[in-house]
GUTORTOR-330021 format. One record per residue (C-alpha): residue number from 1; residue in three letters; x, y, z. Coordinates in steps of 0.02 Angstrom, whole numbers. Example, Ala and Ser with C-alpha at 12.3 -4.5 7.8 and 13.67 -1.06 7.14 Angstrom:
+-----+------+--------+--------+--------+
! seq ! type !     px !     py !     pz !
+-----+------+--------+--------+--------+
!   1 !  ALA !    615 !   -225 !    390 !
!   2 !  SER !    684 !    -53 !    357 !
+-----+------+--------+--------+--------+
***
This chain:
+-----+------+--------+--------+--------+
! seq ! type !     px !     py !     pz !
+-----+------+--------+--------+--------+
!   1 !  UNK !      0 !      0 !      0 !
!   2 !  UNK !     68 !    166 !    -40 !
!   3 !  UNK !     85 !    292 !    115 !
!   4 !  UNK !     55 !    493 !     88 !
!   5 !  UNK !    209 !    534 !    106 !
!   6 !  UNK !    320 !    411 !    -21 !
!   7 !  UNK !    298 !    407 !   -191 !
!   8 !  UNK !    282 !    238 !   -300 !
!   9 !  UNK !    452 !    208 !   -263 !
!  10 !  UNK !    459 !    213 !    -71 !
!  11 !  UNK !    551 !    399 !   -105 !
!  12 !  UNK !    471 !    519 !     38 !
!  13 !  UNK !    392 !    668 !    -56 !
!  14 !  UNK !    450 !    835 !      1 !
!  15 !  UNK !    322 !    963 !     92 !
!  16 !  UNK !    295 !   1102 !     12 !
!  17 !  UNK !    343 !   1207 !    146 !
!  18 !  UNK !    507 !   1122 !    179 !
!  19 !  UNK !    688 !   1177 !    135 !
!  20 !  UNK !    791 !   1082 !     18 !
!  21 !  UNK !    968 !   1124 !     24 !
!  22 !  UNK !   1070 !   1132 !   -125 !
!  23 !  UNK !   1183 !    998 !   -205 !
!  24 !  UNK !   1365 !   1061 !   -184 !
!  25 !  UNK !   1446 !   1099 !   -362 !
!  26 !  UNK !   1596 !    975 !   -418 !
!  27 !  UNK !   1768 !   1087 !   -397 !
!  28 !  UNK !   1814 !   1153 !   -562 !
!  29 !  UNK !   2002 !   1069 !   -615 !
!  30 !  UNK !   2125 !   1210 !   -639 !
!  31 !  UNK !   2200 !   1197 !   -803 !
!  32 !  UNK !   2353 !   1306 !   -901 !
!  33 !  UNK !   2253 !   1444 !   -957 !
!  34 !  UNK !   2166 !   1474 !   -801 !
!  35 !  UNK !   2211 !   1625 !   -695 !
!  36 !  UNK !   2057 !   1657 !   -600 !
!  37 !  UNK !   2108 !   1503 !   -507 !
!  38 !  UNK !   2284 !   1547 !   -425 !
!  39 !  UNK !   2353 !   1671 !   -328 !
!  40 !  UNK !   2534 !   1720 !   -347 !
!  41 !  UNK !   2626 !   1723 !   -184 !
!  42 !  UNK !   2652 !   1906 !   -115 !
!  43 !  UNK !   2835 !   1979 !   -108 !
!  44 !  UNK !   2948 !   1952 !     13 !
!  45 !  UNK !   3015 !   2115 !    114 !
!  46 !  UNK !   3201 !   2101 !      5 !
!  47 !  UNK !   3089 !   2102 !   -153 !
!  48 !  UNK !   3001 !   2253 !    -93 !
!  49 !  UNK !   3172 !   2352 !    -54 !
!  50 !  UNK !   3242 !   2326 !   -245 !
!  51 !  UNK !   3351 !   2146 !   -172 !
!  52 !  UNK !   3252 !   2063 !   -296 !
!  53 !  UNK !   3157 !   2132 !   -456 !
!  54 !  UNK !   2978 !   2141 !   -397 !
!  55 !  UNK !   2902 !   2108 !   -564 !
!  56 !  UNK !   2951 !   1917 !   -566 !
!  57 !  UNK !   2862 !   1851 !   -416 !
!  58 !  UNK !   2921 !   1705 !   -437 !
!  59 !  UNK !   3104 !   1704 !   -445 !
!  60 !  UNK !   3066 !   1821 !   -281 !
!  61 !  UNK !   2975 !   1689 !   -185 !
!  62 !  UNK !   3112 !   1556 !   -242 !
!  63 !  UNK !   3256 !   1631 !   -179 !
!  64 !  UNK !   3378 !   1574 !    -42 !
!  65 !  UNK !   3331 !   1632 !    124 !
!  66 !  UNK !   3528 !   1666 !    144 !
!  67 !  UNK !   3546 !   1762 !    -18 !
!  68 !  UNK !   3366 !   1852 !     37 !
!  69 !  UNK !   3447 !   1935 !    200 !
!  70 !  UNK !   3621 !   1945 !    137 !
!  71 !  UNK !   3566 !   2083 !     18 !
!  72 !  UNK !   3412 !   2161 !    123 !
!  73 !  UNK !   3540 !   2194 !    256 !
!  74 !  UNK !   3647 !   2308 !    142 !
!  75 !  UNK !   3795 !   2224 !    189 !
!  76 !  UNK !   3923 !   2332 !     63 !
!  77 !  UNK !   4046 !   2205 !    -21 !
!  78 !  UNK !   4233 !   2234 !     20 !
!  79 !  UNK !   4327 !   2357 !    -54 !
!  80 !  UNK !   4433 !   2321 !   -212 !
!  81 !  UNK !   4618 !   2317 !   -192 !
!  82 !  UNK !   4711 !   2468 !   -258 !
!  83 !  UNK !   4739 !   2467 !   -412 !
!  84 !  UNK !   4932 !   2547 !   -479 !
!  85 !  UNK !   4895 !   2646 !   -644 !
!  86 !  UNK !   5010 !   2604 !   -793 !
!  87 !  UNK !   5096 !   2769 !   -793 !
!  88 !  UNK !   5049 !   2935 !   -726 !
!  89 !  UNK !   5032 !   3081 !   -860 !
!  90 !  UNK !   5065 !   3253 !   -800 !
!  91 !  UNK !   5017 !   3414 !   -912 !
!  92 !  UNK !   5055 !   3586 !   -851 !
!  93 !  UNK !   4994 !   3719 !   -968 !
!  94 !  UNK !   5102 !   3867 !   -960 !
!  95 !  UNK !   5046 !   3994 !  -1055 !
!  96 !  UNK !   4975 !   4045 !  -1245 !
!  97 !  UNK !   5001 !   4167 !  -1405 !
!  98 !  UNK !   4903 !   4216 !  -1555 !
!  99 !  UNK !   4753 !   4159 !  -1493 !
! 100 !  UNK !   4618 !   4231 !  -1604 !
! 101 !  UNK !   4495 !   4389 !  -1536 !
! 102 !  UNK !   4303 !   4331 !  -1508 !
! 103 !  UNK !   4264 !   4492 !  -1401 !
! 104 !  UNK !   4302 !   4649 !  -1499 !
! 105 !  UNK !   4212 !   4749 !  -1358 !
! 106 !  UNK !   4320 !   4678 !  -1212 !
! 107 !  UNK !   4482 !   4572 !  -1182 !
! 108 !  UNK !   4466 !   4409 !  -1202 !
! 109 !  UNK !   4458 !   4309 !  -1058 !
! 110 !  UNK !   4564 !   4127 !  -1086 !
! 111 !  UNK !   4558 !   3971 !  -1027 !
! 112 !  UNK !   4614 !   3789 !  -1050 !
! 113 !  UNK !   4496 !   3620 !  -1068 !
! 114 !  UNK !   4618 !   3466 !  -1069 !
! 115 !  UNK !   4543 !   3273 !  -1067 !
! 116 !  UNK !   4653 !   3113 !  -1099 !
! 117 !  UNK !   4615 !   3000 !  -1243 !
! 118 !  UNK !   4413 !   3041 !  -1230 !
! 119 !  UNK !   4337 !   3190 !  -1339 !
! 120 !  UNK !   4332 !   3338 !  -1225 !
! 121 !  UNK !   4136 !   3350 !  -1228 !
! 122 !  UNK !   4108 !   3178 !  -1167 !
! 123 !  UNK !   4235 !   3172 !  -1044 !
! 124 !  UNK !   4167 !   3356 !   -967 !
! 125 !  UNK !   3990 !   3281 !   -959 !
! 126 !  UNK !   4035 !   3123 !   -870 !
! 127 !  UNK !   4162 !   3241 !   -769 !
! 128 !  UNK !   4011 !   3351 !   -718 !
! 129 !  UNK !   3869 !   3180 !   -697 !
! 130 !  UNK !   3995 !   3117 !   -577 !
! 131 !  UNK !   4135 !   3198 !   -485 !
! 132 !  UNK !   4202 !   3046 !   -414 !
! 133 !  UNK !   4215 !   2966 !   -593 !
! 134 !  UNK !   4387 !   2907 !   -653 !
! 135 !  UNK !   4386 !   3041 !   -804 !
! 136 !  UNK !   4533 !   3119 !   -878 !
! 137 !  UNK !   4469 !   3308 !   -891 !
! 138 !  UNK !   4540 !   3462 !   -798 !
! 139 !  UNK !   4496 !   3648 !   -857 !
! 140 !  UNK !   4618 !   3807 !   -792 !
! 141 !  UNK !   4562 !   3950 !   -719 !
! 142 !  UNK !   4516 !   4086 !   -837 !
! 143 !  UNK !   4666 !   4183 !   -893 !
! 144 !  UNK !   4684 !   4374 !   -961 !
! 145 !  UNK !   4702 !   4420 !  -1126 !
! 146 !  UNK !   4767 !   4297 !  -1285 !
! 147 !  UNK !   4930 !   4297 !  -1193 !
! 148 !  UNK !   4859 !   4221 !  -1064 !
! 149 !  UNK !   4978 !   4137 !   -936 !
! 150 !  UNK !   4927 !   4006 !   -840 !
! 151 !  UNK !   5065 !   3877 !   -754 !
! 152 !  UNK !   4937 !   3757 !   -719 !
! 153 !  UNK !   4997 !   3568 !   -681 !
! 154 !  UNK !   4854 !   3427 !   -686 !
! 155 !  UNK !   4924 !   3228 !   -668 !
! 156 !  UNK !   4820 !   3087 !   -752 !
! 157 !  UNK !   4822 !   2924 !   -692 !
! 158 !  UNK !   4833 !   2796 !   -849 !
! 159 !  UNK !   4727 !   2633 !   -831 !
! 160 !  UNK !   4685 !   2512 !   -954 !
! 161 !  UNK !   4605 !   2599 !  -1110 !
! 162 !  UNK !   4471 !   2496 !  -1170 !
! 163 !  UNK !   4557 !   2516 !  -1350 !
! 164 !  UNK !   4706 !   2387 !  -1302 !
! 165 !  UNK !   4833 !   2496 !  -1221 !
! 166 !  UNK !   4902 !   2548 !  -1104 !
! 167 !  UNK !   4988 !   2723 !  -1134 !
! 168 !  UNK !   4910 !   2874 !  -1141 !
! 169 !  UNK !   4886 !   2911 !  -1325 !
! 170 !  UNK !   4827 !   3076 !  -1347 !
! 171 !  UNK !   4775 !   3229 !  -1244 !
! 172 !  UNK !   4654 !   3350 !  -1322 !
! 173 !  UNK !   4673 !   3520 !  -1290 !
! 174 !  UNK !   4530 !   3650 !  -1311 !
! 175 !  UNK !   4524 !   3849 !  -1285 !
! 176 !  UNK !   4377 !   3967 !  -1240 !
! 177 !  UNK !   4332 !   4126 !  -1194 !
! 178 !  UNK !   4242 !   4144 !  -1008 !
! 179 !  UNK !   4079 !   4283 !  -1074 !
! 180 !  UNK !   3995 !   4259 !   -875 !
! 181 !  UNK !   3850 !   4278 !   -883 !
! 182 !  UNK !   3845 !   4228 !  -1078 !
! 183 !  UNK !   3876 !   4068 !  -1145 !
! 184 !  UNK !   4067 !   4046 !  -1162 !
! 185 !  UNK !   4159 !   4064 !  -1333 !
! 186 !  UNK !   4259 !   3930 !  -1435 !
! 187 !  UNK !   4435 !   3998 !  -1464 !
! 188 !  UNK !   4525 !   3846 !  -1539 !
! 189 !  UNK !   4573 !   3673 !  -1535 !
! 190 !  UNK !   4745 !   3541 !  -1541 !
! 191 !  UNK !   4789 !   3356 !  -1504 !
! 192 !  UNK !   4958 !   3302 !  -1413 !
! 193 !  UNK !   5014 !   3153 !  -1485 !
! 194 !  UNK !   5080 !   3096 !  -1343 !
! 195 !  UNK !   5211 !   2949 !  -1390 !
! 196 !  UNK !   5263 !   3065 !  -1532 !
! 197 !  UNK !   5288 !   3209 !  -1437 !
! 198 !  UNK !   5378 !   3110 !  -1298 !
! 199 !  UNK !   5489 !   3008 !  -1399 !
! 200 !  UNK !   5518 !   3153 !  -1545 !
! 201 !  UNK !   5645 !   3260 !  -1468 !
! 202 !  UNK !   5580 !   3403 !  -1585 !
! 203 !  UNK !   5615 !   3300 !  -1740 !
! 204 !  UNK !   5434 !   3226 !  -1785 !
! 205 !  UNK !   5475 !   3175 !  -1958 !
! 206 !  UNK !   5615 !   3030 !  -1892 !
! 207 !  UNK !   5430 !   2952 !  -1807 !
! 208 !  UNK !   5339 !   2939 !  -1959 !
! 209 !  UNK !   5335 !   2763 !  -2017 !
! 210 !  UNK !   5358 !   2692 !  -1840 !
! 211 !  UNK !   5238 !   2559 !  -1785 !
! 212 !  UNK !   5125 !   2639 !  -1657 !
! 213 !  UNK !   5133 !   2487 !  -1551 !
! 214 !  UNK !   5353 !   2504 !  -1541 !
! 215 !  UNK !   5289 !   2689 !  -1490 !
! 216 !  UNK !   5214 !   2633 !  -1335 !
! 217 !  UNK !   5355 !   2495 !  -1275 !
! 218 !  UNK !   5480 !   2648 !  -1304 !
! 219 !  UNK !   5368 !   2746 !  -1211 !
! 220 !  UNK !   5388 !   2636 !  -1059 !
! 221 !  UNK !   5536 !   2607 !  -1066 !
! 222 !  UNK !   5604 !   2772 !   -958 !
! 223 !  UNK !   5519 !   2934 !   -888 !
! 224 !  UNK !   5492 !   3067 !  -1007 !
! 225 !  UNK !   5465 !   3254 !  -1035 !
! 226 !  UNK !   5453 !   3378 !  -1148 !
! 227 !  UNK !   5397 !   3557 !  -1182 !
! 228 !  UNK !   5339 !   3628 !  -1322 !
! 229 !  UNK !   5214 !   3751 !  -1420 !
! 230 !  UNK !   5062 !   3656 !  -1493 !
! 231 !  UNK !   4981 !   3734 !  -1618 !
! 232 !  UNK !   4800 !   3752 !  -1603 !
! 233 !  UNK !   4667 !   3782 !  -1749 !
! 234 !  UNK !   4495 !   3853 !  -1758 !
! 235 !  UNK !   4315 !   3757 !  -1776 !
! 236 !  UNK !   4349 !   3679 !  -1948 !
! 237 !  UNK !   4537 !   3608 !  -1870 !
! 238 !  UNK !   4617 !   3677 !  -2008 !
! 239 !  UNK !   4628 !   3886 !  -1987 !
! 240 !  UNK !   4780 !   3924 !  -1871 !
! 241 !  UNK !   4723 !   3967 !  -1705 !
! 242 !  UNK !   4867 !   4031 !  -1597 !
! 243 !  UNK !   4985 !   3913 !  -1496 !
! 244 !  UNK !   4983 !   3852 !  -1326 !
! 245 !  UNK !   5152 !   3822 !  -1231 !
! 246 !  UNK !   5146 !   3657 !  -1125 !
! 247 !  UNK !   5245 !   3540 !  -1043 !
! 248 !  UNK !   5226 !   3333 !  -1045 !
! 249 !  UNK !   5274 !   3220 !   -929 !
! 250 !  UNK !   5262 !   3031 !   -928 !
! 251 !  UNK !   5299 !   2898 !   -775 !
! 252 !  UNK !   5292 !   2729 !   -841 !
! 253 !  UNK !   5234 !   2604 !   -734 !
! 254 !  UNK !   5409 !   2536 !   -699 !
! 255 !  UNK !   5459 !   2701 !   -603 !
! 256 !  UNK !   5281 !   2688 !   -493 !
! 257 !  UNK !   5318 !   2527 !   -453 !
! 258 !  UNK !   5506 !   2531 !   -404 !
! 259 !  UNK !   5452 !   2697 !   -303 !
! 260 !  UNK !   5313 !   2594 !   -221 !
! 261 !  UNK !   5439 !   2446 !   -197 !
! 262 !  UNK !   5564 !   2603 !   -115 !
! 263 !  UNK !   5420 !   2675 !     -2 !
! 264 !  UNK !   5367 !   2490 !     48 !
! 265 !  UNK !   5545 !   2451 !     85 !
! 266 !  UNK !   5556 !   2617 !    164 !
! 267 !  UNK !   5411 !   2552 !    304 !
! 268 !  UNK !   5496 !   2378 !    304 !
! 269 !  UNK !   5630 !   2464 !    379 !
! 270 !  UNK !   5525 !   2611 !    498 !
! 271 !  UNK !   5448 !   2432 !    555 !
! 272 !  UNK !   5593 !   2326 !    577 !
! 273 !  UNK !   5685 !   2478 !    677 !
! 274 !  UNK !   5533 !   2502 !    777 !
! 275 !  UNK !   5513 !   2318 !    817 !
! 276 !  UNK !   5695 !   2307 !    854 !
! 277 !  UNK !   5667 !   2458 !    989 !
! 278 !  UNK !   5540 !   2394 !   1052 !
! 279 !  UNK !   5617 !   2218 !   1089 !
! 280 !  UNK !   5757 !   2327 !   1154 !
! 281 !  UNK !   5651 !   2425 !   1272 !
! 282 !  UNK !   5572 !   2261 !   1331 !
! 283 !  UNK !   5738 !   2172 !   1368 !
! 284 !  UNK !   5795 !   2322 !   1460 !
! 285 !  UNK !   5604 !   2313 !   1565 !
! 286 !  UNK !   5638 !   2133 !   1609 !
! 287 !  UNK !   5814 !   2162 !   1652 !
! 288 !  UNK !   5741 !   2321 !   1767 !
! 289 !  UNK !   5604 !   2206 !   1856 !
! 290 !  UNK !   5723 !   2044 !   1867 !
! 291 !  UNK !   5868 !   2156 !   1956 !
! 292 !  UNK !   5711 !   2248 !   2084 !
! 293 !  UNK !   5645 !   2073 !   2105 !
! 294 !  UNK !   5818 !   1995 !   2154 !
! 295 !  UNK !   5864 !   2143 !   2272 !
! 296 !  UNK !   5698 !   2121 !   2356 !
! 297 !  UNK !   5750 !   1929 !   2374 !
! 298 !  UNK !   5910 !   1991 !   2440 !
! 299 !  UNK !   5828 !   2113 !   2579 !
! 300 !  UNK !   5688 !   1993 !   2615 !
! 301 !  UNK !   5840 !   1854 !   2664 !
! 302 !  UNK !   5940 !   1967 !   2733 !
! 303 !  UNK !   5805 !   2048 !   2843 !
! 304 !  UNK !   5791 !   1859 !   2906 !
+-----+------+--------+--------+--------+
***
């Protein structure tokens, strides 16, 4: 017999004031292109203080705990070891002549821009970006007149050029009028050769088929100098300009070193001398406290 409340099947028949609750839905199986699904774990504190590049979460999150606090704690690496320059290159600009007028209302007003083996306006921009940069650029104060005298010394450390070598090769040399609080005038321009003007002697023409590679190794092989008027041209580098007077000197690395080897062996000695005082002065201390320590032995059995 069938009841009220089942149906031909024995299933009870819901009341029509009762609550069914729903059927849970079957989780949805996360595939490649899904991205609704996961959730990309959140940076770590290194990532968010530039350790890490916070755009790749990933490589963030994966990262060695150790290599994580190493570089959040702004530990700075230790410093590089001196390094000794191939050669030091010293300029001093003396003075100039025949420099051409570019005020005809005033005297000109002189001076000297001087940068080693970069041109002069990128080495003054990377001069002025960074002071502390290793650049090769100095400038003179402004002199009087086109006879302007200077005496103005500036030394240039040589490193390795990124070119091959290792000797300075040339030193441009610019001139311009100061017009504060205009924008300054070009006067003229030059180039020091600097093997050929080292190794010349004042007779350029016996250096004109030399290798420029033999150049160099003569060029190390001693300390050099030499003054000498360079002649200086206008904007187009071929109109003559004036002339400026200077004087170049070159240490090769051989003389840095054997002075460094002089002033080590120099505190070698200022060390050994000070050691041997020292050991001196505490021989004589012992002696001083074994002779008070005997007498007071002496007094102590006498006394007895």
């Amino acid at each position: 017999m069938i009841s009220d409340e089942t149906d031909a099947f024995g299933n009870p028949i819901p009341s029509p004031y009762s609550v069914v609750p729903a059927a849970p839905k079957p989780p949805v199986p996360a595939t490649a292109s899904s991205t609704t699904t996961t959730t990309a774990p959140a940076p770590s504190a290194a990532a968010a203080v530039g350790a890490f590049p916070t755009s790749d979460t990933a490589s963030t999150a994966s990262a060695p705990a150790a290599m994580v606090t190493t570089a959040a704690s702004g530990d700075a690496p230790p410093p590089l070891p001196p390094r000794i320059p191939h050669g030091i290159l010293t300029v001093t600009v003396l003075q100039a002549r025949g420099l051409p007028r570019t005020d005809y209302l005033k005297d000109s007003d002189p001076y000297v821009k001087l940068a080693v083996d970069v041109p002069l306006i990128d080495a003054e921009k990377l001069a002025k970006a960074d002071p502390t940069a290793n650049v090769a650029f100095a400038q003179t104060q402004v002199g009087d007149r086109q006879d302007a005298v200077w005496h103005e010394t500036f030394a240039f450390p040589i490193y390795d050029r990124r070119s091959g070598g290792a000797s300075p090769a040339k030193v441009h040399v610019e001139v311009w009028d100061s017009d504060w609080p205009t924008a300054d005038d070009f006067m003229a321009r030059g180039v020091i050769d600097v093997p050929a003007w080292l190794l010349a002697d004042g007779v350029e023409s016996a250096l004109a088929g030399q290798n420029p590679a033999d150049l160099n190794d003569m060029l190390h092989e001693r300390q050099r100098c030499r003054v000498g008027w360079l002649p200086v041209f206008g904007e187009d580098g071929k109109t003559p300009a004036g002339e400026v007077h200077v004087a170049v000197y070159y240490l090769p690395k051989t003389i840095v070193q054997r002075m460094q080897m002089k002033m080590e062996s120099k505190t070698d000695k200022i060390k050994a001398k000070a050691d041997k005082v020292k050991d001196k002065l505490t021989s004589k201390l012992v002696h001083k406290l074994t002779d008070l320590t005997a007498s007071k032995i002496k007094l102590s059995f006498g006394s007895s």
